[in-house]
N, C-alpha and C positions, 0 to 999 in steps of 0.2 A: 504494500500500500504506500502511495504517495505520501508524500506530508502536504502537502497541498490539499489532498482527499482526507486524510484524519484533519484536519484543522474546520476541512467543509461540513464533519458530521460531527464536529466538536461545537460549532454554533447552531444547529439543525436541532442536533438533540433536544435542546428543550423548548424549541418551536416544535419539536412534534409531539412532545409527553404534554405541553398546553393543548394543542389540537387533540390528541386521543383524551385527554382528560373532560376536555368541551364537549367531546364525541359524547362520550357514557353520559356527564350529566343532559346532556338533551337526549338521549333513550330514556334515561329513568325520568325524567320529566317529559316524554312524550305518555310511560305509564299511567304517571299520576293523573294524567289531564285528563285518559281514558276513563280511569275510577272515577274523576270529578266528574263528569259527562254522563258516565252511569248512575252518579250517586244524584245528579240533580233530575236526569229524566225520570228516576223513582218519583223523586218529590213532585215531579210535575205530574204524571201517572195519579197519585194520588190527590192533586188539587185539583185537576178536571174531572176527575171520576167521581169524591165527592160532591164537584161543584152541578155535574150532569145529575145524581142523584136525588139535589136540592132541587134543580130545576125540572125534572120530574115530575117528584112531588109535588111541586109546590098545588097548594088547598086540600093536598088529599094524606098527606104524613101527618103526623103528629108532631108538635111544636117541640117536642122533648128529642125526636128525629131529625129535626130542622136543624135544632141547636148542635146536637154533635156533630153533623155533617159539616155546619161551617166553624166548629173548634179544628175539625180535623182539617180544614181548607187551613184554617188562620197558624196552627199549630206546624205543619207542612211548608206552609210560607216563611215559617221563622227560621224553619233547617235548612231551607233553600238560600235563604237572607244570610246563615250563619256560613253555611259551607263557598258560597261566594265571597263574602268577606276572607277565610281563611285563602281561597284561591288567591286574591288579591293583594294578601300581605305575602304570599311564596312568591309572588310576582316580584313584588316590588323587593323581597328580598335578593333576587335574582340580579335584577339589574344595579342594584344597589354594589354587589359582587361581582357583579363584571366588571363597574365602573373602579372598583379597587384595584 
């Protein structure tokens, strides 16, 4: 080996261990994004399906069926409201880490 060529993979080196290092966290951050994606269209599964429910019924349920139907809208919105907030702080933790 040259010395010209050791000195070319002696600066290379850790432009490539940053680039495979980049690599892996954006796979496991493509995972996460998947889960979030799953975990939000649950909650939406279950705010339209209660919400179809409600609107169903409506004049023919019982007011005691009414009410839970829309705790379980409002209660599903707040896990949606929650788990989006968490999304958001991984974000901004992200570029926060880049820009370091």
């Amino acid at each position: 080996m040259l010395v010209g060529e050791w000195a070319w993979i002696s600066r290379s080196a850790p432009i490539l261990e940053d680039q495979l290092t980049q690599a892996r966290k954006m796979t496991r951050w493509g995972g996460w994004r998947a889960a979030w994606a799953h975990d939000f269209n649950n909650l939406l599964t279950v705010i339209s399906g209660y919400g179809q429910l409600a609107l169903e019924g409506a004049g023919e349920i019982t007011e005691e069926s009414l009410i839970t139907y829309l705790q379980e809208i409002l209660n599903s919105a707040r896990r949606a409201s929650a788990l989006t907030g968490q999304l958001l702080a991984f974000s901004r933790r992200q570029v926060v880490q880049q820009r370091c």
